[in-house]
C-alpha positions, 0 to 999 in steps of 0.5 A, a space after each residue: 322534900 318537895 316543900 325543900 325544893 320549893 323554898 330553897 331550890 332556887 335560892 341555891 341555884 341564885 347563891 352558887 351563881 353569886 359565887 361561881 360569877 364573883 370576880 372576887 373569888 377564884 377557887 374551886 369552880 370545878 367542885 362548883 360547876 359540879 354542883 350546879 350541874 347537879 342541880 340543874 340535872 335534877 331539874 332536868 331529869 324530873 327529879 325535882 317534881 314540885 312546881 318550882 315556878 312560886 312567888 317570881 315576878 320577873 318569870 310568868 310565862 315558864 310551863 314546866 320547871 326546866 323553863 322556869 330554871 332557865 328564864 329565872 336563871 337568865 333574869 338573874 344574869 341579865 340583872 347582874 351583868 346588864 353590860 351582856 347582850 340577850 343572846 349571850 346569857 341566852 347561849 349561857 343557859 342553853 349551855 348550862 343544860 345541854 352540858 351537864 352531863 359532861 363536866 368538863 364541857 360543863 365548866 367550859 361553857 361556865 369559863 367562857 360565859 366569865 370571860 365574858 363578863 370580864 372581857 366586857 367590864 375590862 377586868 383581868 382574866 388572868 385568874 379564870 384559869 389559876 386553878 388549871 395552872 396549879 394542877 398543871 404546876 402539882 402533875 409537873 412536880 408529881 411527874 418530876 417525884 415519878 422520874 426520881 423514882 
């Protein structure tokens, strides 16, 4: 399992930012952030015991996995999002792992980081909070089916 980790650890984490920041796709972050709070937490909690830290360029000084992740998460950020000052991918990360043991608090720090990125690349913010309308919309129609009841 260590050699799984070592090849494929980081790639995910890299391909689930990739989903979770694409303004072209809208659903489902809430299982999304599910995950990346898994595994950031496996990270965290030394569950992961391999060194993850193989093979990066960008990311030399990081003595432990839990840094490595942050410094290698915020370089893949700064790259995607070079329009976003140091401090805000920096409070991103920092976030990612202080709330991934609180999943709503966890997706929370996710949404506004994409408020972010959307705010300062001018783009529509109106679908970032389509999935809590449609549950708002389903417990509506649900409570609407209790009262006929």
């Amino acid at each position: 399992i260590n050699q799984f980790h070592r090849l494929y650890y980081m790639q995910i984490l890299e391909h689930l930012f990739a989903v979770i920041t694409d303004s072209a796709h809208t659903g489902n972050l809430t299982a999304q952030c599910g995950i990346l709070s898994l595994l950031l937490k496996l990270v965290e909690d030394g569950r992961i015991s391999c060194d993850l830290r193989n093979k990066s360029p960008t990311v030399v000084s990081a003595e432990t996995n839990v840094a490595y992740v942050k410094e290698s998460v915020g370089a893949v950020l700064k790259g995607a999002f070079p329009h976003l000052n140091p401090t805000q991918i920096q409070v991103f990360v920092e976030g990612l792992f202080s709330f991934n043991a609180d999943i709503a608090a966890f997706r929370e720090n996710v949404m506004d980081f994409l408020v972010q990125t959307k705010e300062m690349a001018g783009e529509d913010l109106s679908d970032l909070y389509l999935e809590e309308r449609e549950k708002e919309i389903a417990n509506a129609q649900q409570e609407k089916r209790d009262r006929k009841s």
